[in-house]
N, C-alpha and C positions, 0 to 999 in steps of 0.2 A: 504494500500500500504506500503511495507517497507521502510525504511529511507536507504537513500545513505548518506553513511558516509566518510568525507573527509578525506584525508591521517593526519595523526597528525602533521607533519613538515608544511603543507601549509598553507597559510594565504589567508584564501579562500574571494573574494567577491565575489556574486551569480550573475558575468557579462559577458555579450559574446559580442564579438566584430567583427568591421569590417573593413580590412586590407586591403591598396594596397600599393604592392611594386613594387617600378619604378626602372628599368634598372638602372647602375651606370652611364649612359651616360645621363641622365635626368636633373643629379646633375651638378650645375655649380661648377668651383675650386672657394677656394680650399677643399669645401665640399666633391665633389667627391672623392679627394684625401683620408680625410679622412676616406671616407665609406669604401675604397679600403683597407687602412692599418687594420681598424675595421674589419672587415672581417677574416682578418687572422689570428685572435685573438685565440690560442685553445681552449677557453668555452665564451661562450657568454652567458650573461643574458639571463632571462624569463621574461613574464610576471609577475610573482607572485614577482622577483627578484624589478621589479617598483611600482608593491603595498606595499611590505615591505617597501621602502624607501619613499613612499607618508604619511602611517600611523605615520612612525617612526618623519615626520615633524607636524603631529598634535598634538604630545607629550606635546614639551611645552609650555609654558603659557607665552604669547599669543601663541596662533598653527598658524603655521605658513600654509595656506590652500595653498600656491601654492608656488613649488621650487623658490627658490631667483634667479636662472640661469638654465637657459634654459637643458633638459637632450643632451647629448653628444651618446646615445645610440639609437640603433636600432633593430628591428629582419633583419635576412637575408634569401634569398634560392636564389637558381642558377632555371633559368630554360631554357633548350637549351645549358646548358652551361654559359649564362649569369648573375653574379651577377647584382642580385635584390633588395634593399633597404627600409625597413620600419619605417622610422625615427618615434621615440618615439613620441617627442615634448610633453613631460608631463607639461610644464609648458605652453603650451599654450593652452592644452586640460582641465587642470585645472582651468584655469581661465573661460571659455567657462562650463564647469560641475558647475561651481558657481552660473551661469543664470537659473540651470533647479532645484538649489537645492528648491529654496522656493513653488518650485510644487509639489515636493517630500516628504516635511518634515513640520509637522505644526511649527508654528511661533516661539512657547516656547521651543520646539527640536533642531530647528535652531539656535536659540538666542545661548544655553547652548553650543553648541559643536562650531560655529564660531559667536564670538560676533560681533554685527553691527560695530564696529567700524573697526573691521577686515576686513569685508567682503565689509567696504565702502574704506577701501584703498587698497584692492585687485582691486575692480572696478573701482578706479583710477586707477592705476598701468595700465591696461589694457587697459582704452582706450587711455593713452598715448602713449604706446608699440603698439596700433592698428593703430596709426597717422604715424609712421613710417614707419610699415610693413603691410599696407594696403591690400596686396595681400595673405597674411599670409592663410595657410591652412593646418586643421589637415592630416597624412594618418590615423589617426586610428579613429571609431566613437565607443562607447559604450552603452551597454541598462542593464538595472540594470534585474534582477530575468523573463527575455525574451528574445528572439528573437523578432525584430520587423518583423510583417508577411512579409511587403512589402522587405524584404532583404533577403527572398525566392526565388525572383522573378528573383536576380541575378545569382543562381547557378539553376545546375541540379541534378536530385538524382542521377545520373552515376560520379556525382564526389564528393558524400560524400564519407567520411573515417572516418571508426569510431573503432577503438582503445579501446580493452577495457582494456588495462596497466597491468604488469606485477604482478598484485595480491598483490606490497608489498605496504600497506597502509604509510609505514615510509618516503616514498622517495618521491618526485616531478616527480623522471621518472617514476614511477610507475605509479602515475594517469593515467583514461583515458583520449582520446582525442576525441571528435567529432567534424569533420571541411569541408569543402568543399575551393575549390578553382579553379577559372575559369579565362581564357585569357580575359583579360581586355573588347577587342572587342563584345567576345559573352556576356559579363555583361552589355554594353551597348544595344547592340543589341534586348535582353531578356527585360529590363526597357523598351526601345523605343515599342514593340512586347503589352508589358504589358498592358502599357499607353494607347493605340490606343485601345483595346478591352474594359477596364475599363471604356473608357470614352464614346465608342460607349454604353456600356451597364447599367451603373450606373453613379446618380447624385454624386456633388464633394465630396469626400469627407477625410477623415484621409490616406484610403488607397492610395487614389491616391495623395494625396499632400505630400505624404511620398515617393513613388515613384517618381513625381517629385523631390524633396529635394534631394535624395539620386542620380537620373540622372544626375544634376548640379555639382554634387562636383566630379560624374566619369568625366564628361566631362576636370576638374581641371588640370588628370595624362596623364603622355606618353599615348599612346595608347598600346604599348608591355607590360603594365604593369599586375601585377596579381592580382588580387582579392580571398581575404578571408576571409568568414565567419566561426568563431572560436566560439564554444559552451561557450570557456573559463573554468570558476568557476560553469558555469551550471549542468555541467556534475556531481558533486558532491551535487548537489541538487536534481539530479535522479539515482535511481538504475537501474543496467545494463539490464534490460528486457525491464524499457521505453527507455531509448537508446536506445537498438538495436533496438526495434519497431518503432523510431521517423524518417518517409520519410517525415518533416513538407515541402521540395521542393519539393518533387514530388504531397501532396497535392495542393502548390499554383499552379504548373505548370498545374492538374489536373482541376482546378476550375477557373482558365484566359479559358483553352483550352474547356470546357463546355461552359462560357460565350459568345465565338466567335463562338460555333456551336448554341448560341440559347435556351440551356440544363436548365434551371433553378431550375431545381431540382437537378441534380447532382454537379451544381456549389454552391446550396445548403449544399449538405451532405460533400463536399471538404473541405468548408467552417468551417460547424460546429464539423470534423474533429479537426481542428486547433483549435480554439475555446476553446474547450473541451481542448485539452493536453496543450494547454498553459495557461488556466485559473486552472489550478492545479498546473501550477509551482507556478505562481503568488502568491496561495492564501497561499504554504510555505512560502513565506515570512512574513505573517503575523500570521505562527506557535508559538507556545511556547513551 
């Protein structure tokens, strides 16, 4: 398979993530206020624009693993008309990415790049800031070199968009994009759809408590709100032929909708489908 190569300006992590943005009417003041003047702003950060500034704080010694103050930033879209809101909250997404790194990285990896003593007053820090803001919740969720399947489940392949960027490897607008985004209600709706077939047809298990997981935190936002699953950084860990060939929604949609007719075999081959294209992402990560 050939290698997709990342634009040289970007500061790629190989992450896709998952977006809801809530109406400016969601926000109480004088937050709202702010979203409203942000907004007008003529260039708005990236993504990549918060990765840079997250690495640039592991620099010194000690690295500091999570902003000192809370980000001030968002993504934005109108939809209907209505500005829509995706507050960063990098400093509390960071402190919450601290909890999954010791699953991710052996012991002596860990140690080197944030030493215990770091990572034990970061985790203080945290659940002091947790005693106050009890009700605290990310909008953005991320998954390092995948797509989690069950996050399938919330869009449709009639609203991917996939972008293959303007050919110039130098630029950030050039990149491609591949993303879906669905009215809050039908992403509810689709999880609730999901669940009930999952659980009529198979015992508990990652799929479905990830479905669960992810139903609880829609349930968090307005209901007008948007959701979006964002390939991210992924997109540069594939060349444009598996792009364009990847319907991994219209698979999970395909193999819920066997499971509720019965089809076992076909909710089979949906399956291994998925499987298959996402255990090749994966295993670039442990490329050389």
């Amino acid at each position: 398979m050939p290698e997709a190569t990342p634009p040289a300006s970007l500061c790629v992590p190989y992450a896709s993530y998952l977006r809801v943005y809530e109406p400016l009417a969601a926000f109480p003041e004088p937050e709202r206020e702010h979203w409203a003047r942000y907004a007008e702003r003529p260039e708005l950060p990236t993504y990549q624009v918060e990765l840079r500034r997250a690495l640039r704080d592991l620099l010194p010694t000690p690295p500091m693993p999570v902003p000192a103050h809370e980000s001030a930033d968002a993504f934005v879209t109108y939809v209907d008309g209505v500005l829509c809101v995706c507050p960063w909250r990098t400093r509390l997404r960071g402190w919450q990415a601290l909890g999954d790194l010791a699953e991710e990285l052996p012991l002596p990896v860990l140690d080197a790049v944030l030493p215990p003593v770091v990572r034990r007053q970061a985790t203080a820090d945290y659940e002091e800031w947790r005693e106050r803001n009890p009700d605290a919740r990310p909008w953005i969720r991320t998954a390092t070199w995948h797509v989690p399947l069950y996050w399938f489940a919330l869009v449709a392949d009639e609203e991917r968009r996939y972008e293959k960027g303007t050919g110039d490897a130098a630029t950030e607008a050039g990149a491609p994009t591949l993303r879906y985004r669905t009215p809050m209600v039908q992403a509810r709706r689709r999880v609730a759809r999901a669940l009930r077939t999952l659980r009529e047809a198979l015992d508990e298990g990652a799929l479905i408590d990830g479905l669960v997981d992810v139903g609880r935190w829609l349930e968090e936002f307005h209901p007008r709100s948007l959701v979006e699953l964002d390939y991210g950084g992924l997109v540069h860990a594939l060349p444009a032929d598996r792009l364009d060939a990847d319907h991994s929604a219209a698979d999970v949609a395909e193999g819920v909708e066997a499971l509720r007719d019965g089809d076992a075999a076909r909710a089979g081959e949906a399956y291994a489908r998925l499987v298959e294209r996402w255990r090749e992402v994966r295993e670039r990560q442990f490329a050389s």
